[in-house]
mmCIF file of the C-alpha atoms, coordinates in Angstrom:
data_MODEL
# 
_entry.id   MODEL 
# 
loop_
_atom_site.group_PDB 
_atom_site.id 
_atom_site.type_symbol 
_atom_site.label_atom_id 
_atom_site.label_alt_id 
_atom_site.label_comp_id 
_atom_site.label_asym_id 
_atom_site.label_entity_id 
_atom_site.label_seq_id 
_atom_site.pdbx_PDB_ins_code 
_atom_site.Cartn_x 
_atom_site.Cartn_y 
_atom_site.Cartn_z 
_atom_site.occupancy 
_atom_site.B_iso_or_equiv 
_atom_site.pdbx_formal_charge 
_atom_site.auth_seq_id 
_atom_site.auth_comp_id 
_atom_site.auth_asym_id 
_atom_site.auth_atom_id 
_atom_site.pdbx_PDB_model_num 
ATOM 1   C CA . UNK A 1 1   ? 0.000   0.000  0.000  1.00 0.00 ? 1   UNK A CA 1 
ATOM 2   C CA . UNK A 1 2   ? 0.494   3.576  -0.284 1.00 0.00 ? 2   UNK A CA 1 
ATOM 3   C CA . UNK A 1 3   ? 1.989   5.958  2.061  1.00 0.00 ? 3   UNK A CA 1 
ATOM 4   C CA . UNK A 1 4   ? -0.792  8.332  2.792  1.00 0.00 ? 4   UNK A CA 1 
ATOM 5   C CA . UNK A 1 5   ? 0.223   12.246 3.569  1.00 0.00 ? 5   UNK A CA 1 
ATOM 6   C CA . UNK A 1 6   ? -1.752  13.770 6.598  1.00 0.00 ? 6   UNK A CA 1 
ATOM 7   C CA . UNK A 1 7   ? -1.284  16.827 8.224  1.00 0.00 ? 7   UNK A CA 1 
ATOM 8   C CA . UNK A 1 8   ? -2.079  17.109 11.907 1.00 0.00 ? 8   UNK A CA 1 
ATOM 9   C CA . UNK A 1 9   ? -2.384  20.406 13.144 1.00 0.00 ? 9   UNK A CA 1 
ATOM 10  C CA . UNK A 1 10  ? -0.402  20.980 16.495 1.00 0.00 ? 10  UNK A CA 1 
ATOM 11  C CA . UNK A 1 11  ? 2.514   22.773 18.123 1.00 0.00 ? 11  UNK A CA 1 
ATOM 12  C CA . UNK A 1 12  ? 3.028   19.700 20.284 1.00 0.00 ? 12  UNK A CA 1 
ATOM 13  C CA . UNK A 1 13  ? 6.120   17.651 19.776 1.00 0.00 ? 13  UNK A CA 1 
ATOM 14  C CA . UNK A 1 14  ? 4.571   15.175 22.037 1.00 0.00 ? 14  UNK A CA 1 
ATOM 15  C CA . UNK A 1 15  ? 1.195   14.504 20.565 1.00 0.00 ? 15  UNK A CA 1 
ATOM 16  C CA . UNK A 1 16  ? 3.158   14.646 17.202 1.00 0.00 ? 16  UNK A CA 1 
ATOM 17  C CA . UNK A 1 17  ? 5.365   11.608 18.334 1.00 0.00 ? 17  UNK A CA 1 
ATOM 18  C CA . UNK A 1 18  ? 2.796   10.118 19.705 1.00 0.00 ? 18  UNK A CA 1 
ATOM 19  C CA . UNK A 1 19  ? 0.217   10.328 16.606 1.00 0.00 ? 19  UNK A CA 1 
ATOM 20  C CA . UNK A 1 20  ? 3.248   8.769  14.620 1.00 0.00 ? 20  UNK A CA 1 
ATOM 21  C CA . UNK A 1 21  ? 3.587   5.704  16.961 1.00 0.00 ? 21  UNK A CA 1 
ATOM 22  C CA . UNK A 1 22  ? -0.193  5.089  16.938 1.00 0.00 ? 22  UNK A CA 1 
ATOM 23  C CA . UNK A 1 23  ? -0.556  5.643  12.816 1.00 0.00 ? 23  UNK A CA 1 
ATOM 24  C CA . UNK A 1 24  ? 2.672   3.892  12.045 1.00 0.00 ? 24  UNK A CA 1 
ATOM 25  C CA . UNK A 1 25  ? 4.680   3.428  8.790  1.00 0.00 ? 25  UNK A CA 1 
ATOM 26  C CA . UNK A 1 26  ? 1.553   3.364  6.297  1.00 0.00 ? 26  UNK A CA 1 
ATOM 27  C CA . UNK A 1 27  ? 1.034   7.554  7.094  1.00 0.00 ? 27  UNK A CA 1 
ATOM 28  C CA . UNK A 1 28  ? 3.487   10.050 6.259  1.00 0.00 ? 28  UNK A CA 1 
ATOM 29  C CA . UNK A 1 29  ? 1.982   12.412 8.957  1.00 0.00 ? 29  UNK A CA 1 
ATOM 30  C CA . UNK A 1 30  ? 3.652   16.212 8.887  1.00 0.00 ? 30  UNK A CA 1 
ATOM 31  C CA . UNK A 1 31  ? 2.959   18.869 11.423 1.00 0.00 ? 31  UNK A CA 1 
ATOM 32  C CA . UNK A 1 32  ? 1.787   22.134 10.624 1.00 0.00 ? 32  UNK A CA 1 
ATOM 33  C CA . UNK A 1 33  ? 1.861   24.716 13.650 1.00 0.00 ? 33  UNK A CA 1 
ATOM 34  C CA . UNK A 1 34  ? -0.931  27.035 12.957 1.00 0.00 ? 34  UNK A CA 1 
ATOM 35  C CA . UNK A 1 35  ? -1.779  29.710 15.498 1.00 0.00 ? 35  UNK A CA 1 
ATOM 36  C CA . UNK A 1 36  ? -6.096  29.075 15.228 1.00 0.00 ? 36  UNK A CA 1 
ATOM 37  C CA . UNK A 1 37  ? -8.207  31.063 17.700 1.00 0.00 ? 37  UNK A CA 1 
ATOM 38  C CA . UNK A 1 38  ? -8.337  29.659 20.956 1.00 0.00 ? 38  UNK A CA 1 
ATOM 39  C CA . UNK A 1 39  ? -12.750 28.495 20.624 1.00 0.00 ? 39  UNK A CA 1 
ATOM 40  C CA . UNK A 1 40  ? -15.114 28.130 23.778 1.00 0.00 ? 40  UNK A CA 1 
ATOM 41  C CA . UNK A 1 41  ? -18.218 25.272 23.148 1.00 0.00 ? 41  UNK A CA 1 
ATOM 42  C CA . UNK A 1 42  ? -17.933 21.575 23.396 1.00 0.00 ? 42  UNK A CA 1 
ATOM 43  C CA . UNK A 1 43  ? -14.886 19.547 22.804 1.00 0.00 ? 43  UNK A CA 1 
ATOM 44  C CA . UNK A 1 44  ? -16.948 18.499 19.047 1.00 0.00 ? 44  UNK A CA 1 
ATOM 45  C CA . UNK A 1 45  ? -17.323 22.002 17.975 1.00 0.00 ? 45  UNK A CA 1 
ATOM 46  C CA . UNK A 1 46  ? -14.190 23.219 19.097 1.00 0.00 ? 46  UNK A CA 1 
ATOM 47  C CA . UNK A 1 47  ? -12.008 20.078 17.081 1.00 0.00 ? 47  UNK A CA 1 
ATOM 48  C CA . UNK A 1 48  ? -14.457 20.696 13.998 1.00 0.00 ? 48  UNK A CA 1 
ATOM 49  C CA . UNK A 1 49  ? -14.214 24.694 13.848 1.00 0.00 ? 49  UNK A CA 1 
ATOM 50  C CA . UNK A 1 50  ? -10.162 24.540 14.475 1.00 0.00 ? 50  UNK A CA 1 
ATOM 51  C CA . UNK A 1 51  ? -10.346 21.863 11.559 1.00 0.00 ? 51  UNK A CA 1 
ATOM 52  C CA . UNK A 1 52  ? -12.477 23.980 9.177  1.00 0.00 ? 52  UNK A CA 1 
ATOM 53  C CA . UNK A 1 53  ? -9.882  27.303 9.794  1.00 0.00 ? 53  UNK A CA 1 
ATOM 54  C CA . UNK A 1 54  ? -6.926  24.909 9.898  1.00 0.00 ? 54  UNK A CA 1 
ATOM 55  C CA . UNK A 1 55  ? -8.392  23.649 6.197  1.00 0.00 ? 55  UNK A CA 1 
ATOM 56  C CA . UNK A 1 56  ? -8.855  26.740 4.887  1.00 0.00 ? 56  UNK A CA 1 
ATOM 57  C CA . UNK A 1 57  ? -5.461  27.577 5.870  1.00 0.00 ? 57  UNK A CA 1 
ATOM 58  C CA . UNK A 1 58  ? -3.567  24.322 4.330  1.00 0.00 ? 58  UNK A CA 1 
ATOM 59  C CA . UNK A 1 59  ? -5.847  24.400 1.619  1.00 0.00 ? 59  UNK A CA 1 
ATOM 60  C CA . UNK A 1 60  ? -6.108  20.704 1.755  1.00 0.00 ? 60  UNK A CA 1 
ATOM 61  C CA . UNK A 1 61  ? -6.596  17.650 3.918  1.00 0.00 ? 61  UNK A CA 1 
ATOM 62  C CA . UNK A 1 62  ? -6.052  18.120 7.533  1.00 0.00 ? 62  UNK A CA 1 
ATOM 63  C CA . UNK A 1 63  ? -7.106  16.976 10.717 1.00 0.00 ? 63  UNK A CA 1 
ATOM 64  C CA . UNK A 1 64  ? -6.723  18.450 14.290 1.00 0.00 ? 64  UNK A CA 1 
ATOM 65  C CA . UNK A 1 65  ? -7.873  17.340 17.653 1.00 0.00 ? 65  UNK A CA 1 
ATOM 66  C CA . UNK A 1 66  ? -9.172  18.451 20.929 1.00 0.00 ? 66  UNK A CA 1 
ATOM 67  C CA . UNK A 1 67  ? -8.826  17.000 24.345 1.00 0.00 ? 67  UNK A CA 1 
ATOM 68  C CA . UNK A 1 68  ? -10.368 16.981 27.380 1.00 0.00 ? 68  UNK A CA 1 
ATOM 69  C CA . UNK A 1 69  ? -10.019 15.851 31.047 1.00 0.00 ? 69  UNK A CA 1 
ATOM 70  C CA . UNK A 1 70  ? -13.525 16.245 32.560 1.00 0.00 ? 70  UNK A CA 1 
ATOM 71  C CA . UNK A 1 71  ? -14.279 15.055 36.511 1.00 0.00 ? 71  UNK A CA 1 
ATOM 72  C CA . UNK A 1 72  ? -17.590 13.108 36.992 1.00 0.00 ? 72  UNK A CA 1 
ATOM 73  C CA . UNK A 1 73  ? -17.970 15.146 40.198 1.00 0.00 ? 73  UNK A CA 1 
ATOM 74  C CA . UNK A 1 74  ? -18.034 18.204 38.626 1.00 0.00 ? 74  UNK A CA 1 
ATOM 75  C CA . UNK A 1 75  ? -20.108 17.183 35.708 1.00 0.00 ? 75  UNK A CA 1 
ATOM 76  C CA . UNK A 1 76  ? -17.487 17.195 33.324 1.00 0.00 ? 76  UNK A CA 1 
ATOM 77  C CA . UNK A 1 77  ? -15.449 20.364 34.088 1.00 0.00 ? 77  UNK A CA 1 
ATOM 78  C CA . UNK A 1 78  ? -12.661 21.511 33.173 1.00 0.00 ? 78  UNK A CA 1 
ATOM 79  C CA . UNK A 1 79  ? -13.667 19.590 29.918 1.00 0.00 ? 79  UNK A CA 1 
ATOM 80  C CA . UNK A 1 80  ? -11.913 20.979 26.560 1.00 0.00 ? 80  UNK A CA 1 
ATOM 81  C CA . UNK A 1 81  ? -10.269 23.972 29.242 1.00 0.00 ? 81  UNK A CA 1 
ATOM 82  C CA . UNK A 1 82  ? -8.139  21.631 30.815 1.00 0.00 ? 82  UNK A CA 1 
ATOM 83  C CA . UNK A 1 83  ? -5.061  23.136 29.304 1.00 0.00 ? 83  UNK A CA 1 
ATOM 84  C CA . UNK A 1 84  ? -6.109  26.771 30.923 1.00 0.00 ? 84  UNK A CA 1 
ATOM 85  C CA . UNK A 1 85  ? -7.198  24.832 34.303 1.00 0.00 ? 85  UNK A CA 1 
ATOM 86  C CA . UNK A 1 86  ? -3.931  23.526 34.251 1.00 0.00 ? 86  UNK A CA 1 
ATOM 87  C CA . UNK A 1 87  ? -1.938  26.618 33.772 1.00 0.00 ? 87  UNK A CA 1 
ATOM 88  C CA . UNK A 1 88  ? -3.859  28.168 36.255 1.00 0.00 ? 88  UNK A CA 1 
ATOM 89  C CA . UNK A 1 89  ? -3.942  25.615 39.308 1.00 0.00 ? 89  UNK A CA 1 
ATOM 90  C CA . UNK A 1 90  ? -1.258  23.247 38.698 1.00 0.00 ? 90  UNK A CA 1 
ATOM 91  C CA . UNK A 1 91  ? -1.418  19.439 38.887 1.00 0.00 ? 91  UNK A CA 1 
ATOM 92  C CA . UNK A 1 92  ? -1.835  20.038 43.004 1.00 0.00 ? 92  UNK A CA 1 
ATOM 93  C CA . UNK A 1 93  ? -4.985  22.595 42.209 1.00 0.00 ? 93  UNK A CA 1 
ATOM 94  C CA . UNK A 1 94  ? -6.799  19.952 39.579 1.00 0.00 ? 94  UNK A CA 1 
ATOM 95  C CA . UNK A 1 95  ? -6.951  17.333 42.872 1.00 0.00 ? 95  UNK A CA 1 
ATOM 96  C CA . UNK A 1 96  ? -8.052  19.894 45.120 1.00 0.00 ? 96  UNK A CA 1 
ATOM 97  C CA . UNK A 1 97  ? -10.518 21.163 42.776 1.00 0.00 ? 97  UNK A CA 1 
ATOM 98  C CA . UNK A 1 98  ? -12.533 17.628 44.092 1.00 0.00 ? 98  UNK A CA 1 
ATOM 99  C CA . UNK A 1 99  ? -11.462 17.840 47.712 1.00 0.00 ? 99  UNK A CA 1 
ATOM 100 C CA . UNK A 1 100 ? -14.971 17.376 49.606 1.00 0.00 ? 100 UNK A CA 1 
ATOM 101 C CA . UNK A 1 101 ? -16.252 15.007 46.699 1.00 0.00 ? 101 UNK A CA 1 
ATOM 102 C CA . UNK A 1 102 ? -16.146 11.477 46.938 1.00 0.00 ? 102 UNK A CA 1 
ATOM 103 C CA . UNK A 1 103 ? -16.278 10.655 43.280 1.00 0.00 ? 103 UNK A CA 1 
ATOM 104 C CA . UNK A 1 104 ? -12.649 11.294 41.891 1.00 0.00 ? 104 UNK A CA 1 
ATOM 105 C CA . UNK A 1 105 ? -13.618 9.546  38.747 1.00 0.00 ? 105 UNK A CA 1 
ATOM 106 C CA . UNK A 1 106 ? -12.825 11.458 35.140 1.00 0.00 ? 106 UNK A CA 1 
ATOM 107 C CA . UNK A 1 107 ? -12.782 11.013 31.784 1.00 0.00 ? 107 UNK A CA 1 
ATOM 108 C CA . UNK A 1 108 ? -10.228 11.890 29.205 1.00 0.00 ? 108 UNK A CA 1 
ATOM 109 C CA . UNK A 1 109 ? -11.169 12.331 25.298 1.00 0.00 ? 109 UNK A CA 1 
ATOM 110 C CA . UNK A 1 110 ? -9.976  13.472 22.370 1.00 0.00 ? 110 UNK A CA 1 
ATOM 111 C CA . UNK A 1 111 ? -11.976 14.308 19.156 1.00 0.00 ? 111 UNK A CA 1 
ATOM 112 C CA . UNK A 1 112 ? -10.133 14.301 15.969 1.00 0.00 ? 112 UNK A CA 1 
ATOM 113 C CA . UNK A 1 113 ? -11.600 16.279 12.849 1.00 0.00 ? 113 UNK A CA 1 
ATOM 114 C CA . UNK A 1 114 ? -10.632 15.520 9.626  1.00 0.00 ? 114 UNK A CA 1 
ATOM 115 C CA . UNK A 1 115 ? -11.521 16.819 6.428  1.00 0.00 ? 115 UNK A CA 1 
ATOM 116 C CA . UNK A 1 116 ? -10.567 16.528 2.921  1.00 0.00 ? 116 UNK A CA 1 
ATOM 117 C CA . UNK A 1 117 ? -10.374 20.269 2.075  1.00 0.00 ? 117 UNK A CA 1 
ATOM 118 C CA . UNK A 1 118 ? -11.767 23.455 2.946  1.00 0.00 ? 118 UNK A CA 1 
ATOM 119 C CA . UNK A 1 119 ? -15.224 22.753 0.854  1.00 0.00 ? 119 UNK A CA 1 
ATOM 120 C CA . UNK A 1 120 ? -16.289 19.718 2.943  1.00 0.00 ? 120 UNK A CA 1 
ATOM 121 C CA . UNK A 1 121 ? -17.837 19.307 6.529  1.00 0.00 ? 121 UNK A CA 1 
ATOM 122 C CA . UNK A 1 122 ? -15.214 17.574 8.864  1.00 0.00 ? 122 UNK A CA 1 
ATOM 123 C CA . UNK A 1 123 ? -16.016 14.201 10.404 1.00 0.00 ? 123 UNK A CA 1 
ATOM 124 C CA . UNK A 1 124 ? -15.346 13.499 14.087 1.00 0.00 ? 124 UNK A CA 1 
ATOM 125 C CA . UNK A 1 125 ? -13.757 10.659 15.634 1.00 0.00 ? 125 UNK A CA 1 
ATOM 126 C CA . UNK A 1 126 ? -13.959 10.407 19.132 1.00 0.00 ? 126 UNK A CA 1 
ATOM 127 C CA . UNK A 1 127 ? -12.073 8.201  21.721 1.00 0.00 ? 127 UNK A CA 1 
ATOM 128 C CA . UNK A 1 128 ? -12.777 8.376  25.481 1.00 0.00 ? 128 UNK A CA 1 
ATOM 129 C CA . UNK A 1 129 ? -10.925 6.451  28.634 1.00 0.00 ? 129 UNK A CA 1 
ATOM 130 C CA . UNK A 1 130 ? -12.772 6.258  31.536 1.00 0.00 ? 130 UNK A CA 1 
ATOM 131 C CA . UNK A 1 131 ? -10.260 6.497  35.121 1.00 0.00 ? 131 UNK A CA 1 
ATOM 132 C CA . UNK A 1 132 ? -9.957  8.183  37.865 1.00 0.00 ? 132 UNK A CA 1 
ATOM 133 C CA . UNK A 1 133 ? -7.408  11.306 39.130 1.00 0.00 ? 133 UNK A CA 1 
ATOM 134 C CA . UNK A 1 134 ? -5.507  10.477 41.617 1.00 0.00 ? 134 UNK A CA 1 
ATOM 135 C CA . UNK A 1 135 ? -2.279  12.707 43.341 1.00 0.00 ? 135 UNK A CA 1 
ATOM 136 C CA . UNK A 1 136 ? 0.410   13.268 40.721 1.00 0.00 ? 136 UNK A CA 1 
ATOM 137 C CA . UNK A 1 137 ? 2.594   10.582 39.610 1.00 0.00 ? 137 UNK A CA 1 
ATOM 138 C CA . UNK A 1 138 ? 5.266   10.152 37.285 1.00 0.00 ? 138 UNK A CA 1 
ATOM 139 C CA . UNK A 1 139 ? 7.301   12.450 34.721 1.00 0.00 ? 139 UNK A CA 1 
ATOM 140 C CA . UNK A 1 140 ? 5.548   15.373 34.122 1.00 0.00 ? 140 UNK A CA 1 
ATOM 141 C CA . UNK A 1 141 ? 6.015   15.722 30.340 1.00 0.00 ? 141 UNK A CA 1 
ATOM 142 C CA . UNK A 1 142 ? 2.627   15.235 28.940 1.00 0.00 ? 142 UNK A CA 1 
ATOM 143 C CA . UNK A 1 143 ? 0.153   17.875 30.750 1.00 0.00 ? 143 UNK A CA 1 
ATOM 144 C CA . UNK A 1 144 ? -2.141  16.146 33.270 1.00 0.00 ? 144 UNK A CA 1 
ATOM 145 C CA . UNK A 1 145 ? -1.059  13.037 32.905 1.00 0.00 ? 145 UNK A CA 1 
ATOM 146 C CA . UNK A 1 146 ? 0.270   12.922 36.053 1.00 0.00 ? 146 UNK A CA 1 
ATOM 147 C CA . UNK A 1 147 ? -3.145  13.004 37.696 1.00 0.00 ? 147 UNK A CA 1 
ATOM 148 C CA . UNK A 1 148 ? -5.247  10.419 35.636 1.00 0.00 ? 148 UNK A CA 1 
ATOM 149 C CA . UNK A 1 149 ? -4.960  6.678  35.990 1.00 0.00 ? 149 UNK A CA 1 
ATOM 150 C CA . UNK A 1 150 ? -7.225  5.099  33.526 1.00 0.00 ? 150 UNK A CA 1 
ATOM 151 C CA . UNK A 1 151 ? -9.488  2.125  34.794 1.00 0.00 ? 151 UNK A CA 1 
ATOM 152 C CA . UNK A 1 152 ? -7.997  -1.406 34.686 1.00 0.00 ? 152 UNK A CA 1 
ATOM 153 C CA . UNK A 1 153 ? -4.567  0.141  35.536 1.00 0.00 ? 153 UNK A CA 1 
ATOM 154 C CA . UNK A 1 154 ? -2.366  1.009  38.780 1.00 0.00 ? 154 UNK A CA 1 
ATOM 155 C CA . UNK A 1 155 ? -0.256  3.886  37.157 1.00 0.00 ? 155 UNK A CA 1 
ATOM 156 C CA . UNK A 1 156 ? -0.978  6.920  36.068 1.00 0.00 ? 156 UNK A CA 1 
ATOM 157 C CA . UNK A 1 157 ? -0.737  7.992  31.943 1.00 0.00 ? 157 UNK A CA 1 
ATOM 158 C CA . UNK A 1 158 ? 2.639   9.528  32.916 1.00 0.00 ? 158 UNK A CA 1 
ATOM 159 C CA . UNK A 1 159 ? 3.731   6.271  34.983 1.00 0.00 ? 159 UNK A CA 1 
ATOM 160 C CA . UNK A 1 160 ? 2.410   3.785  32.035 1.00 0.00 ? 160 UNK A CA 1 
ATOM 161 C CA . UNK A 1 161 ? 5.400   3.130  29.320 1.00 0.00 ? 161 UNK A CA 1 
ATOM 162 C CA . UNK A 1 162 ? 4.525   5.015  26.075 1.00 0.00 ? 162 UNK A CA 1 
ATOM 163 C CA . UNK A 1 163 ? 4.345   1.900  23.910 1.00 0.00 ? 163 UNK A CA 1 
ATOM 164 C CA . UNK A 1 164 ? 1.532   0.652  26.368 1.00 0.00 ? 164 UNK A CA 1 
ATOM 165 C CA . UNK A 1 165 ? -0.160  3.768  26.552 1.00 0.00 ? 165 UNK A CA 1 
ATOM 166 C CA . UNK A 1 166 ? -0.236  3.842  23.120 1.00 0.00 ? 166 UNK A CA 1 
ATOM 167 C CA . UNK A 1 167 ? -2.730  0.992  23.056 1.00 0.00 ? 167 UNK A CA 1 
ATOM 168 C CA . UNK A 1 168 ? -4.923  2.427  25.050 1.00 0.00 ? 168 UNK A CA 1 
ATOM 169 C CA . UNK A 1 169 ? -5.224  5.869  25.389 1.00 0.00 ? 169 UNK A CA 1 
ATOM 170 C CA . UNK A 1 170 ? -8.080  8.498  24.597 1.00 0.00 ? 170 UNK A CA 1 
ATOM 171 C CA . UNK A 1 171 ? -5.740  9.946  21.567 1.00 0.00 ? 171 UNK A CA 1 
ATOM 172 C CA . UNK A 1 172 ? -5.159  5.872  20.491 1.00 0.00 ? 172 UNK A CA 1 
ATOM 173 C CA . UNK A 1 173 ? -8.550  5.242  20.304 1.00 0.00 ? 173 UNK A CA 1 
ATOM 174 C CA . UNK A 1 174 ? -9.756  8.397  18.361 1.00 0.00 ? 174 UNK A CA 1 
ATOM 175 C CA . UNK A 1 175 ? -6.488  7.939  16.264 1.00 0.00 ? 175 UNK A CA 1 
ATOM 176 C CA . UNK A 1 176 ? -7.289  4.258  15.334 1.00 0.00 ? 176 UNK A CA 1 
ATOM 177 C CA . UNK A 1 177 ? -11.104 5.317  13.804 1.00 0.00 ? 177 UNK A CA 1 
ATOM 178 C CA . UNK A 1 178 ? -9.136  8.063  12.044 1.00 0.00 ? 178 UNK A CA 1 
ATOM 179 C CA . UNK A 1 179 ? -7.121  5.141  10.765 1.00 0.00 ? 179 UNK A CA 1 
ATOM 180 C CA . UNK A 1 180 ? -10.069 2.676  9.957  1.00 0.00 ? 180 UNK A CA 1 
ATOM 181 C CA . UNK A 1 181 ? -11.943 5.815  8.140  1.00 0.00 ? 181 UNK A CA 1 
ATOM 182 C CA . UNK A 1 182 ? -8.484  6.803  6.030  1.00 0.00 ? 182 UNK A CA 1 
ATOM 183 C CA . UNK A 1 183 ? -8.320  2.637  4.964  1.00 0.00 ? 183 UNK A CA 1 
ATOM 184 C CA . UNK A 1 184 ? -11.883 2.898  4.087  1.00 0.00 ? 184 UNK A CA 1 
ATOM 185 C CA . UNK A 1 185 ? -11.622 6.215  1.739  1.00 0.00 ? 185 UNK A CA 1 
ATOM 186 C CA . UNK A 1 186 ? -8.051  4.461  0.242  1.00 0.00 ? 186 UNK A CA 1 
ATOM 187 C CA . UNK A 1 187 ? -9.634  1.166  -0.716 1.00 0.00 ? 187 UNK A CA 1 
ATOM 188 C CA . UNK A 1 188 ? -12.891 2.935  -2.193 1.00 0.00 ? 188 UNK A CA 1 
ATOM 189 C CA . UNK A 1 189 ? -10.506 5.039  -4.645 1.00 0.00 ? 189 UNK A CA 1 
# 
C-alpha cells in the first residue's frame, strides 16, 4: 500500500510523536503549527471549527484534535479547558478542585476532525478512557497526565510506558477510527 500524507495540526512535539507511533509506517503524517483562535463550546465544535480554519489555511486535507479531562464530580469540568485549568492551578490545584467530593472519577477524550479540504464538513472521531485522578505521579512531560490513571490500571498515563499507553489511550482510540476511516476512503478510490 500507499503511504498516505496527513497533516495534523499541532505545536506539540509530544502529541506529534505520539500520533506517529499510533498511525505507524503506512502515514506520512507532517505537522503544521498554525496559530487558530483559541474556541469556547464543546470539545466536538471546538475540534471541527479549528479543523475547518486549519483547512482553509492548508488548503487541503487536515485533521486536528481536541482534548479533554472532565471530573464526573463536577459534571465534566474543566472539559476541553483543561489546558487553561492547568496553567492556572497546577497538577496540586486539579486534585483539590474535588477535595470534599467522593467521586474522583474522570474522563479523558480526544476528538479528531478531519476533512478533505476546505469545501467539505469535517467528520469526528472520538475516543474516550474512563479512570480516575488520583495525586500526581510520574514524569511530568505530557500535561495532566500525572493526575489520571485510567481504569484497569495502577499507574498513572505519565507512569504507564509510552508503547503501552499507546494501546490504550483516549488519543489511540480516536487515532485508530481516524485510521479505519483513512483505509476505508483508500480502498474505495
Amino acid at each position: 500500500m500507499a503511504t498516505q500524507k496527513l497533516v495534523f495540526v499541532t505545536g506539540n512535539k509530544n502529541k506529534l510523536a505520539e500520533a506517529r507511533g499510533i498511525l505507524g509506517d503506512h502515514f506520512q503524517l507532517e505537522s503544521v503549527n498554525i496559530d487558530l483562535p483559541e474556541l469556547q463550546g464543546t470539545s466536538q465544535e471546538i475540534a471541527s471549527e479549528k479543523c475547518r480554519l486549519a483547512a482553509k489555511i492548508v488548503n487541503g486535507p487536515v485533521f486536528v484534535e481536541d482534548t479533554g479531562l472532565g471530573f464526573n464530580a463536577l459534571n465534566g469540568l474543566p472539559g476541553p479547558y483543561i489546558k487553561w485549568f492547568l496553567e492556572s492551578v497546577g497538577l496540586e490545584g486539579l486534585n483539590k478542585m474535588l477535595v470534599g467530593f467522593s467521586d474522583k472519577g474522570a474522563a479523558a477524550y480526544c476528538n479528531i476532525a478531519y476533512t478533505t479540504g476546505p469545501d467539505n464538513e469535517p467528520i469526528l472521531f472520538e475516543g474516550r478512557v474512563e479512570g480516575k485522578i488520583v495525586d500526581a505521579r510520574g514524569p511530568t512531560r505530557f500535561g495532566w497526565d500525572p493526575v489520571f490513571q485510567p481504569d484497569g490500571y495502577g499507574q498513572t498515563y505519565a507512569e504507564i510506558d509510552a508503547s503501552v499507553k499507546n494501546t490504550m489511550s483516549h488519543r489511540f482510540l480516536a487515532l485508530c477510527k481516524l485510521r479505519e476511516h483513512l483505509a476505508k476512503q483508500e480502498a474505495q478510490a
